[in-house]
ZAPALUM-122025 format. One record per residue: x, y, z of N, C-alpha, C in turn; residue number from 1. Coordinates in Angstrom, 3 decimals, padded with zeros to 6 digits. Example, Ala and Ser with C-alpha at 12.3 -4.5 7.8 and 13.67 -1.06 7.14 Angstrom:
R        n_X        n_Y        n_Z       ca_X       ca_Y       ca_Z        c_X        c_Y        c_Z   resi
R    013.190   -005.690    007.800    012.300   -004.500    007.800    013.200   -003.300    007.800      1
R    012.850   -002.250    007.080    013.670   -001.060    007.140    012.900    000.030    007.870      2
END
This chain:
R        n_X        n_Y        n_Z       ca_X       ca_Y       ca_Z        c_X        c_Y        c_Z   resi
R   -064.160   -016.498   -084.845   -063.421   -015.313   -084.436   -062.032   -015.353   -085.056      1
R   -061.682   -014.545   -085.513   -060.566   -014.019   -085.895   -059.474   -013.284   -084.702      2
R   -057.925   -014.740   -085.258   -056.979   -014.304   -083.671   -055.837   -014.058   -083.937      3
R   -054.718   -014.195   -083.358   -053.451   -014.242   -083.279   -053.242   -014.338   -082.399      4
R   -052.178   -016.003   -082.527   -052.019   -016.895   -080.936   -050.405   -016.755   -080.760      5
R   -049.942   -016.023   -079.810   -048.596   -016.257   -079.356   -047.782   -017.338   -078.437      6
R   -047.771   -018.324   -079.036   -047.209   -019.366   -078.319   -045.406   -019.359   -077.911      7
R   -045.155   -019.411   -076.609   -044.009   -019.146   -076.206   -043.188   -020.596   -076.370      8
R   -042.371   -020.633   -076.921   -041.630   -022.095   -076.779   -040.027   -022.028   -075.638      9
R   -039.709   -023.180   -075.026   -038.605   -022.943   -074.072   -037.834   -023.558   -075.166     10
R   -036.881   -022.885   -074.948   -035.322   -023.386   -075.781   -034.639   -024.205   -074.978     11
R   -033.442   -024.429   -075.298   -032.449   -025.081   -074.405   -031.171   -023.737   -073.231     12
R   -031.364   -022.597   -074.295   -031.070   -021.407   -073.674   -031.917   -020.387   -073.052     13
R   -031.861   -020.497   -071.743   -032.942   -019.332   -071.318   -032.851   -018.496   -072.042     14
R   -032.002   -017.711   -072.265   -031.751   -016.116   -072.819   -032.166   -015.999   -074.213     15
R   -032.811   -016.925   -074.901   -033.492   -016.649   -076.198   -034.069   -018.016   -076.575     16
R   -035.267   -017.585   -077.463   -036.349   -018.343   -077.566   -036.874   -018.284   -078.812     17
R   -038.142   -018.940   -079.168   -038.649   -018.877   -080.393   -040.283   -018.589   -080.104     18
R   -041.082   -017.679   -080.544   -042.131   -017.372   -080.288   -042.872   -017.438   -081.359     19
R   -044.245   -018.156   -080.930   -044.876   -018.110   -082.572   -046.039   -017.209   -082.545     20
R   -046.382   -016.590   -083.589   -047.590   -015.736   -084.248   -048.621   -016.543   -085.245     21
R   -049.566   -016.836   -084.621   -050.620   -017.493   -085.827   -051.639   -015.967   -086.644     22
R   -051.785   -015.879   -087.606   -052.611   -014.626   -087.998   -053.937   -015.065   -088.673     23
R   -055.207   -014.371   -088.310   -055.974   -014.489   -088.993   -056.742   -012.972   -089.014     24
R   -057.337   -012.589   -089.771   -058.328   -011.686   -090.753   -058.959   -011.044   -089.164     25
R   -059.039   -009.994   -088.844   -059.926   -009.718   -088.140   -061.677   -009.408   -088.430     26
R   -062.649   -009.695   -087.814   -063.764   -009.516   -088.368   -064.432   -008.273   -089.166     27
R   -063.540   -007.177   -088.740   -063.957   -006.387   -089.461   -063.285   -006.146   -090.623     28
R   -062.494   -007.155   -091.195   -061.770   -006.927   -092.575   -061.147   -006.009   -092.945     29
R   -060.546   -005.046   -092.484   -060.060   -003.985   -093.014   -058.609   -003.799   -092.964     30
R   -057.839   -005.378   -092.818   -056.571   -005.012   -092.771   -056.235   -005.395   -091.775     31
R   -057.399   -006.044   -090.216   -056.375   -005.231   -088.700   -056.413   -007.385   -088.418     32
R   -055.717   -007.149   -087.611   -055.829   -008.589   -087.167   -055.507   -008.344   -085.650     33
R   -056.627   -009.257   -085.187   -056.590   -009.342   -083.482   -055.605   -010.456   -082.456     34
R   -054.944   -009.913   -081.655   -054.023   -010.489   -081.287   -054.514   -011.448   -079.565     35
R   -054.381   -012.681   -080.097   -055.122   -013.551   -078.924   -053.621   -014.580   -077.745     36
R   -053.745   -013.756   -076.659   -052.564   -014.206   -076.054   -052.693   -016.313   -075.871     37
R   -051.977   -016.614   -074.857   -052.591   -018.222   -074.554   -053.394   -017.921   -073.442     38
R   -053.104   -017.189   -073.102   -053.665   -016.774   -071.227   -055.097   -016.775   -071.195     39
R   -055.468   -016.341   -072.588   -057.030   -015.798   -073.240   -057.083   -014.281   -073.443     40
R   -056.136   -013.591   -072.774   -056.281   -012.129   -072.869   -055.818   -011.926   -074.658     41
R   -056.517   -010.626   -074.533   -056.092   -010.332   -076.133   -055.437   -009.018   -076.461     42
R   -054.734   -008.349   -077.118   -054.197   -007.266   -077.394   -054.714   -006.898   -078.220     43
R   -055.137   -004.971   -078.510   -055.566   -004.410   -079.309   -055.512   -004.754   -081.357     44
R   -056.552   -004.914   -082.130   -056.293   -005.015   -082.995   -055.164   -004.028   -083.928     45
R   -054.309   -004.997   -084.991   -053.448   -004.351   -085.240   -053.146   -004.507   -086.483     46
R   -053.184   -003.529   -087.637   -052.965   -003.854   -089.012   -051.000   -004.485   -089.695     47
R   -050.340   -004.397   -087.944   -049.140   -005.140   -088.082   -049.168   -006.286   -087.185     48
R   -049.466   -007.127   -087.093   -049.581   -008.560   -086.122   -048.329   -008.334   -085.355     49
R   -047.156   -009.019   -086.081   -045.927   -009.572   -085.949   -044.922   -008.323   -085.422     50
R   -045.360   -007.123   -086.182   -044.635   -005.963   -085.503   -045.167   -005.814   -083.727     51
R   -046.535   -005.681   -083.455   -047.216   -005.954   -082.017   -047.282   -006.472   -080.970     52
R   -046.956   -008.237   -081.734   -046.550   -008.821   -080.781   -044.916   -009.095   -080.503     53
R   -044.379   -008.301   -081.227   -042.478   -007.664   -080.948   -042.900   -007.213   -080.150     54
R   -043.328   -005.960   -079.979   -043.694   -004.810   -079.104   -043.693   -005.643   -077.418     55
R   -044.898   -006.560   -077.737   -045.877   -006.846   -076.627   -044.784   -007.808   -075.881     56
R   -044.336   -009.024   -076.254   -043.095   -009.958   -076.078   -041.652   -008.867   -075.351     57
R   -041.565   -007.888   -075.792   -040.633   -007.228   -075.354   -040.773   -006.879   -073.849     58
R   -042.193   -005.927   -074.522   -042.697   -005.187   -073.078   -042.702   -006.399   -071.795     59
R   -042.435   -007.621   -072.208   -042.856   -008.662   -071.232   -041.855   -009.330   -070.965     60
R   -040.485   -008.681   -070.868   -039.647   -009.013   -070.972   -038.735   -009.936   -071.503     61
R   -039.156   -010.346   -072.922   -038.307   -011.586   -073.602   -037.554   -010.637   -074.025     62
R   -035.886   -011.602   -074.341   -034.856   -011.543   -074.733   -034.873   -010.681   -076.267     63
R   -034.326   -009.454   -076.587   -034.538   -009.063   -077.582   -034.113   -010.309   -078.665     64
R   -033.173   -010.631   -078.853   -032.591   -011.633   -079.482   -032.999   -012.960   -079.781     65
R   -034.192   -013.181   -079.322   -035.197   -014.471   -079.619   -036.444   -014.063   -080.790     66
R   -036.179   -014.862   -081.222   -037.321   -015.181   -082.370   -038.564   -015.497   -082.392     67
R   -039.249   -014.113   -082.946   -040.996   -014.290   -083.136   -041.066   -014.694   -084.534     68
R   -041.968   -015.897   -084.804   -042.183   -016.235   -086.380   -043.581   -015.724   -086.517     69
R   -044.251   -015.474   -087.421   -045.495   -015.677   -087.948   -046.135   -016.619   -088.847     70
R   -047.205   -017.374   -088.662   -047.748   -018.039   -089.461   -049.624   -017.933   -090.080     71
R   -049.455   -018.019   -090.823   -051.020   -018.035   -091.215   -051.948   -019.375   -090.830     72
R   -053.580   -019.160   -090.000   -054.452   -019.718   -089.272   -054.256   -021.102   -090.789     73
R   -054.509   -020.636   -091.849   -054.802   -021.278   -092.777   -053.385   -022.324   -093.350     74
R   -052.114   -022.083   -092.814   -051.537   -022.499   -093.090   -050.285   -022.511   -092.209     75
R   -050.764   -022.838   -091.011   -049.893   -023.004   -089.862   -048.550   -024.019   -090.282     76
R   -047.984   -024.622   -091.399   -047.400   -025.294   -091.547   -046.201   -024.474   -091.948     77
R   -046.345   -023.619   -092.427   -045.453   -022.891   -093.408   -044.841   -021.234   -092.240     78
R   -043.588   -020.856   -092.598   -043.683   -019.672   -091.650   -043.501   -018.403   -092.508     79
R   -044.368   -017.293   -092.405   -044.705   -016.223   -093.354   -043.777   -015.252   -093.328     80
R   -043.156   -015.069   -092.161   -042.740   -013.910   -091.779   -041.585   -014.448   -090.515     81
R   -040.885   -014.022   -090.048   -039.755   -013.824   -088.549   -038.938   -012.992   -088.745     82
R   -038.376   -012.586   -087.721   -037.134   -011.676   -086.931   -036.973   -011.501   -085.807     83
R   -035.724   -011.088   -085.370   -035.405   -011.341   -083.849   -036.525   -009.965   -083.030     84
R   -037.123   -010.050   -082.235   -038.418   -009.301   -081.229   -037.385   -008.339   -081.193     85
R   -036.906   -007.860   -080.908   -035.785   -006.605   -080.599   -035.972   -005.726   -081.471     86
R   -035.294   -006.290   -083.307   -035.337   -005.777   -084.504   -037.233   -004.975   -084.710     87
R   -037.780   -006.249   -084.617   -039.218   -006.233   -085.105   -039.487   -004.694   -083.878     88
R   -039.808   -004.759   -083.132   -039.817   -004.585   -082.059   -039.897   -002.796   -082.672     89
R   -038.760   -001.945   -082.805   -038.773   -000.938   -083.642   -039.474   -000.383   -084.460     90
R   -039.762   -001.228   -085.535   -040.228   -000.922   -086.777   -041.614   -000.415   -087.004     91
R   -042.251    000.550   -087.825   -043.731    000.038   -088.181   -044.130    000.396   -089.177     92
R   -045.328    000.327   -090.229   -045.227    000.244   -091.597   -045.889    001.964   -091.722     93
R   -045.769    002.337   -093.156   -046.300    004.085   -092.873   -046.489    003.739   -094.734     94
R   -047.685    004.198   -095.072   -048.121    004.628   -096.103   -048.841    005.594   -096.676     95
R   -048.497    006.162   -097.659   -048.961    007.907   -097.771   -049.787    007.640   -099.418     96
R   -050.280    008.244   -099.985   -050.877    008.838   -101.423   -049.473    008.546   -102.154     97
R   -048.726    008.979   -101.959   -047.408    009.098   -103.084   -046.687    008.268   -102.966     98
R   -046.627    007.376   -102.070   -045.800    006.437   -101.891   -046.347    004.597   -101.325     99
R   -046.423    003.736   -101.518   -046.848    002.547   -100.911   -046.105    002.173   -099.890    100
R   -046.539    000.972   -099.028   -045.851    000.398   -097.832   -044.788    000.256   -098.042    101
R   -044.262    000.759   -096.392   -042.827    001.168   -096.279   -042.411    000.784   -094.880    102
R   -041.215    000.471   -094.614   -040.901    000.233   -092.524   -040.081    001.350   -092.699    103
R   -040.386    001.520   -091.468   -040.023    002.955   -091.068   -039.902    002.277   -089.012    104
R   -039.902    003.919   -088.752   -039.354    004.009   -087.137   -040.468    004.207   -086.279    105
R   -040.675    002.951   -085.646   -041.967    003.115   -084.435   -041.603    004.391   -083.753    106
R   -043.036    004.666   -083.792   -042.964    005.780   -082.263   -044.134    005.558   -081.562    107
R   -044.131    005.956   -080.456   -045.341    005.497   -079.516   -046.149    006.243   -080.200    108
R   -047.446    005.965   -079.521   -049.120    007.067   -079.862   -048.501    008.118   -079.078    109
R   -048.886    009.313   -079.003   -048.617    010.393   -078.268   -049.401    010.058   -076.633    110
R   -050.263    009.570   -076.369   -050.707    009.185   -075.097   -049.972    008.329   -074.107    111
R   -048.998    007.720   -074.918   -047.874    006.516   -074.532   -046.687    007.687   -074.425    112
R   -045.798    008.397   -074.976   -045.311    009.043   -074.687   -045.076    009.708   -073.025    113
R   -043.825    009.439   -072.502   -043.614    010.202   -071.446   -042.558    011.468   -071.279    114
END
């Protein structure tokens, strides 16, 4: 199975932390990668991992200002990607015919919207 493990680490400062993202391929290949909490619960597949689990870390009240890294299943040694959950948190990627991947300004799904 194809996951993404968010491991919470304690700092020496409550008020910010370091969170890790492991990524792997979701089974249906198309880009999305599935996000696997520690708890066992999992969050919707997502063709942005690291942007998601900003999102998700937020919604759960961590410190905007603490650090989500990402790493690859295959190469958990190395870190691919980070930024502070706050920053990330915002962002999400948008690609059109005329133009390639780009960050741009999250907005909810319209069903999330209040």
């Amino acid at each position: 199975m194809s996951t993404t493990t968010i491991e919470r680490s304690t700092g020496s400062a409550p008020s910010a932390g370091r969170h890790r993202v492991t990524v792997r391929e979701a089974d249906d290949r198309h880009g999305r990668f599935e996000i696997l909490l520690p708890d066992g619960a999992t969050l919707p597949a997502s063709r942005t991992p690291l942007l998601a689990a900003a999102r998700y870390l937020l919604s759960e009240g961590v410190n905007p200002s603490a650090v989500v890294e990402m790493r690859h299943a295959s190469r958990p040694d190395v870190v691919a990607a980070f930024g502070k959950v706050g920053a990330l948190a915002k962002l999400d990627v948008r690609e059109d015919q005329t133009s390639g991947p780009r960050f741009c300004r999250w907005r909810p799904p319209p069903q999330d919207r209040a």
